[in-house]
TITORRO-856123 format. One line per field, with one value per residue (C-alpha): residue number from 0; residue in one letter; x, y, z. Coordinates in steps of 0.2 Angstrom, whole numbers, plus 5000, padded with zeros to 4 digits. Last residue first. Layout:
// residues N
nr: c(NUM,...)
rest: c(A,...)
xx: c(X,...)
yy: c(Y,...)
zz: c(Z,...)
END
This chain:
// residues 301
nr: c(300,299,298,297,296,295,294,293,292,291,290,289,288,287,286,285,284,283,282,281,280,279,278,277,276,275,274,273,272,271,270,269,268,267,266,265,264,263,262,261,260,259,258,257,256,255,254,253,252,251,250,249,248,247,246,245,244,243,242,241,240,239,238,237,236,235,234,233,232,231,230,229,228,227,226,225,224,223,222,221,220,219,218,217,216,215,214,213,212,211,210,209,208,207,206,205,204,203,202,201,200,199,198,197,196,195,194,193,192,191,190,189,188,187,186,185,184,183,182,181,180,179,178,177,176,175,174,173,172,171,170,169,168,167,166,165,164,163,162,161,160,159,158,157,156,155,154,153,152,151,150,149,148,147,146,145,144,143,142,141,140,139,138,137,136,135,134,133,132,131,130,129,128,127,126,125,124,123,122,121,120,119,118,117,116,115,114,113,112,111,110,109,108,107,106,105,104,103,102,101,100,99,98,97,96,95,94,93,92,91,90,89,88,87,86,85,84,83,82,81,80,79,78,77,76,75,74,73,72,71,70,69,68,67,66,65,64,63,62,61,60,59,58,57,56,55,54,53,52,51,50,49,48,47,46,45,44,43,42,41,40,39,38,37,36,35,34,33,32,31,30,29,28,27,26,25,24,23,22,21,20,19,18,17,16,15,14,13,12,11,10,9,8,7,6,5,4,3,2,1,0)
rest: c(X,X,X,X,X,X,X,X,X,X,X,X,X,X,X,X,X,X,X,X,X,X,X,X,X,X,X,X,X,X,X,X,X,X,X,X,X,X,X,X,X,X,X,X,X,X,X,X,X,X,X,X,X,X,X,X,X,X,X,X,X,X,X,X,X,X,X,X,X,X,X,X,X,X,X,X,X,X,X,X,X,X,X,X,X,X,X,X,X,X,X,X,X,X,X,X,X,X,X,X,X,X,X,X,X,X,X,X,X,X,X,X,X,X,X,X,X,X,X,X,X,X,X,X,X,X,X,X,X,X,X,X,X,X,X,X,X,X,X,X,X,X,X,X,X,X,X,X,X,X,X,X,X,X,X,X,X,X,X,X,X,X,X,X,X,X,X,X,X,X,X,X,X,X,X,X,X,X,X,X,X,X,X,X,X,X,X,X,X,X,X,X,X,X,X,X,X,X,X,X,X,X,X,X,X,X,X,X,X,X,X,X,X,X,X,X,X,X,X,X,X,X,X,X,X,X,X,X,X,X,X,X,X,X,X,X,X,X,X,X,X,X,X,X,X,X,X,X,X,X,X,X,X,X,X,X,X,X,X,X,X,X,X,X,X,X,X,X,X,X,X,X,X,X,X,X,X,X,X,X,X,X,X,X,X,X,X,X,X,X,X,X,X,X,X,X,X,X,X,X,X)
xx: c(5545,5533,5520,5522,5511,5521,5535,5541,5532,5526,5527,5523,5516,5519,5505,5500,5488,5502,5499,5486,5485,5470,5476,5465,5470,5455,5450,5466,5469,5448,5450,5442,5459,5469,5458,5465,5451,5451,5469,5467,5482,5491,5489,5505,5518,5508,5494,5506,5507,5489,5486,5475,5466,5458,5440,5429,5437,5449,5440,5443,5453,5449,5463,5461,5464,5451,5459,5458,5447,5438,5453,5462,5481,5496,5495,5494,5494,5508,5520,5529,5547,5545,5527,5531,5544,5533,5518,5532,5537,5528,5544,5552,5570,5571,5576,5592,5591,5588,5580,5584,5580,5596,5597,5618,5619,5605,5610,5629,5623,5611,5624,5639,5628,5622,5640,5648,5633,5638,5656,5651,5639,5654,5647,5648,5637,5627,5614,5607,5590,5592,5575,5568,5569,5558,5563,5578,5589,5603,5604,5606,5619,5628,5632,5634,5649,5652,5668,5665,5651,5664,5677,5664,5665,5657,5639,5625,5616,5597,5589,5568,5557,5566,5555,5565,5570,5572,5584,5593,5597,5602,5616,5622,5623,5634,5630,5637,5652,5642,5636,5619,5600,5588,5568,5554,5537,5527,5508,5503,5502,5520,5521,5529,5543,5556,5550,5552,5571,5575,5567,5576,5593,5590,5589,5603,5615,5626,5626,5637,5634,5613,5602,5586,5578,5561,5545,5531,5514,5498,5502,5490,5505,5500,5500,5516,5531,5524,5514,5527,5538,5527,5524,5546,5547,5532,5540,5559,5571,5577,5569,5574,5565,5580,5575,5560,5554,5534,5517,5503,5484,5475,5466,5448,5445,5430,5413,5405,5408,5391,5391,5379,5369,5365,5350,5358,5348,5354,5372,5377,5396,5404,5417,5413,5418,5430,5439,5436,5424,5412,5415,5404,5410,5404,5413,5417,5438,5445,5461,5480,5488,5472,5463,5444,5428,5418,5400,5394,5403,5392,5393,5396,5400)
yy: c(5390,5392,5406,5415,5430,5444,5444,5461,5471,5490,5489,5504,5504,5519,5525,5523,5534,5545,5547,5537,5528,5519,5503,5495,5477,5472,5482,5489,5503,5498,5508,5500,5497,5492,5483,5470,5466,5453,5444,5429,5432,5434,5416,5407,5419,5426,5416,5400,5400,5405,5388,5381,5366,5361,5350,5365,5377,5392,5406,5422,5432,5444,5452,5459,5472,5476,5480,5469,5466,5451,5444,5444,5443,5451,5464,5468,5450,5448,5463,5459,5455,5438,5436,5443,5430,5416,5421,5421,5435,5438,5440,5455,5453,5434,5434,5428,5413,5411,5425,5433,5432,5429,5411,5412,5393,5395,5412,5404,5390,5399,5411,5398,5389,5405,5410,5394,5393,5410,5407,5392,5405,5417,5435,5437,5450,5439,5448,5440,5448,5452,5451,5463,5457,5472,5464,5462,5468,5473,5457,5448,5459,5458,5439,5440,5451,5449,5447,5429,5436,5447,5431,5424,5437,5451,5451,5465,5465,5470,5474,5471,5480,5498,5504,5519,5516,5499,5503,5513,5500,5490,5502,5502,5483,5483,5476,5491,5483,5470,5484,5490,5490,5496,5490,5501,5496,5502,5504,5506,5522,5529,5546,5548,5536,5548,5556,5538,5539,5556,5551,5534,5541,5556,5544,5531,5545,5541,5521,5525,5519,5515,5510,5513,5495,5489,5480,5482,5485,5480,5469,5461,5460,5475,5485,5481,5480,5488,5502,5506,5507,5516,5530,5529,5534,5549,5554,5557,5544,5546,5534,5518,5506,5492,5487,5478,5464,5461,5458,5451,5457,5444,5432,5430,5417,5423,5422,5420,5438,5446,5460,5468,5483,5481,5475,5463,5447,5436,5436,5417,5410,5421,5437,5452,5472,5471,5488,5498,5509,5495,5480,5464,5448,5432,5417,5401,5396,5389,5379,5377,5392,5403,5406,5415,5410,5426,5422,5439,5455,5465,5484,5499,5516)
zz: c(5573,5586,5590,5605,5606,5616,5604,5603,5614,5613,5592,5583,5565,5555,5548,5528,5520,5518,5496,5492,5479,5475,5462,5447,5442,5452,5466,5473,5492,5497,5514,5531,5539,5521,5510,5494,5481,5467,5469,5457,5446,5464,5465,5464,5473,5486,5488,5490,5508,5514,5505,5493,5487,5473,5473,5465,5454,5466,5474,5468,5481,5492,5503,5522,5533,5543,5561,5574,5588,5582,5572,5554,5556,5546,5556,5573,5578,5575,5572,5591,5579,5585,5581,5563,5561,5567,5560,5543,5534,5515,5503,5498,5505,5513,5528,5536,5548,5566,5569,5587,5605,5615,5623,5622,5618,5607,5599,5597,5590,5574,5572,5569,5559,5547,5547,5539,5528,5522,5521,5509,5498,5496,5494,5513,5519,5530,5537,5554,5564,5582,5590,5602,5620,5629,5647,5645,5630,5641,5651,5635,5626,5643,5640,5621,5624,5604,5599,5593,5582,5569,5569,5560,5545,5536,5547,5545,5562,5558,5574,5577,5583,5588,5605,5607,5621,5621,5605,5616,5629,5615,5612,5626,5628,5612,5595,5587,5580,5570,5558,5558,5551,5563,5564,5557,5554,5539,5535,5516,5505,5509,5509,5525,5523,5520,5538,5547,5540,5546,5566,5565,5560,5573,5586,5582,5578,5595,5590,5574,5559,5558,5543,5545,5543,5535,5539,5526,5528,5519,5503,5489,5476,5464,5482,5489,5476,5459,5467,5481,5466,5454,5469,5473,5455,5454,5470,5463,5469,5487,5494,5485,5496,5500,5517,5512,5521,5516,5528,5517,5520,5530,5520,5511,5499,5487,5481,5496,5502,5504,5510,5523,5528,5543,5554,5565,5572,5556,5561,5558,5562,5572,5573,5582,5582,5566,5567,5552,5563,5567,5556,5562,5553,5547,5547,5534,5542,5527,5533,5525,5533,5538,5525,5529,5520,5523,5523,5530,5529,5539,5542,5553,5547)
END
């Protein structure tokens, strides 16, 4: 089907971008000001802010409860809050199971109703040029390094780690186990100077679980512009919200925690997944999300 969303009033970080937009096959076909010379049928979107669908970290989906569970949590988490996709880890021990971790895990997701992207979630000990090499194969986004101690990094032959993560370069992402908030900081600095000095691509702080990630995050991890981005060639993925009274101001930021009242419609690739406080379900509709470069588009801290 092929139709007009005309008058779109489009977020991006504190700017409203007013648009029209061609969708041909869920896909949007052309972006641009005025399209008075088509003849389809259109909606009119006046009414409301429109902004890409929000892109979550969640590597603590509890997949092995029973369905009607894990449906109220993917309910609750993602689609109540206006999200899209998430990004989340399989965990990994030992760098042998890599492969078969990450086919059992994508196949506990497969009921998911929103798109996912998976990364790896591993000890400190793994951090190895072999094992890198496999995650190149297996085109793994981004690797979640779970750190106990600073003496942990300082073992690390960082040197090889780089050469081995050339030319695919997905990022290394920091989680600091420490329960003690001063040997956090303590970490956090020492990661932060040793991925400088070393120049290996990597977050330079830990995310935050069930947040929206950054452009800059999700450019890093090669998620940008997938998702998380409206654009002529893209998908149509999008949330609607009421627009705010005359004279306020808001940005892309804030939609997730201070304005989700406001959340009217949220769309995932052509597909209407919660109109109002009503949610579609549907079990599988999402797809898993595969990234051939992490950080092709640069976008800067």
């Amino acid at each position: 089907m092929t139709y007009i969303i005309e008058n779109a009033n489009i977020l991006k970080e504190d700017k409203l971008i007013k648009t029209s937009l061609l969708i041909k096959n869920n896909e949007i076909s052309l972006m641009q000001a005025e399209m008075k010379r088509f003849q389809f049928a259109r909606m009119d979107a006046a009414a409301f802010i429109m902004a890409a669908g929000f892109v979550v970290l969640d590597t603590s989906i509890p997949l092995e409860k029973p369905f009607i569970e894990l449906k109220e949590y993917y309910i609750r988490e993602f689609l109540l809050k206006g999200c899209t996709a998430f990004l989340t880890a399989a965990p990994v021990k030992h760098e042998y199971s890599m492969k078969s971790d990450l086919k059992c895990f994508k196949a506990s997701l497969l009921s998911s109703p929103i798109d996912y992207i998976i990364g790896v979630k591993i000890p400190v000990r793994l951090l190895t040029p072999s094992f890198i090499r496999r995650c190149k194969r297996e085109r793994v986004p981004v690797v979640f390094v779970e750190i106990q101690d600073a003496k942990e990094l300082e073992a690390v032959p960082w040197g090889w780690l780089r050469e081995a993560m050339f030319p695919y370069n997905c990022p290394l992402s920091p989680i600091f186990a420490s329960r003690n908030e001063k040997e956090k900081s303590r970490i956090n600095t020492l990661w932060k100077k040793m991925m400088q000095e070393q120049k290996i691509p990597s977050m330079p702080n830990e995310l935050n679980e069930h947040e929206p990630l950054s452009r800059s995050v999700l450019s890093k991890a090669g998620i940008y512009p997938l998702k998380g981005n409206i654009h002529q060639g893209g998908e149509i993925s999008y949330n609607l919200y009421e627009k705010p009274a005359e004279g306020l101001t808001v940005e892309e930021s804030q939609l997730f925690h201070y304005h989700r009242d406001k959340l009217a419609v949220s769309v995932l690739r052509g597909k209407v997944i919660r109109a109002g406080q009503k949610v579609v379900f549907r079990s599988g509709s999402g797809e898993h999300v595969n990234i051939s470069t992490p950080a092709y588009f640069k976008i800067a801290d």
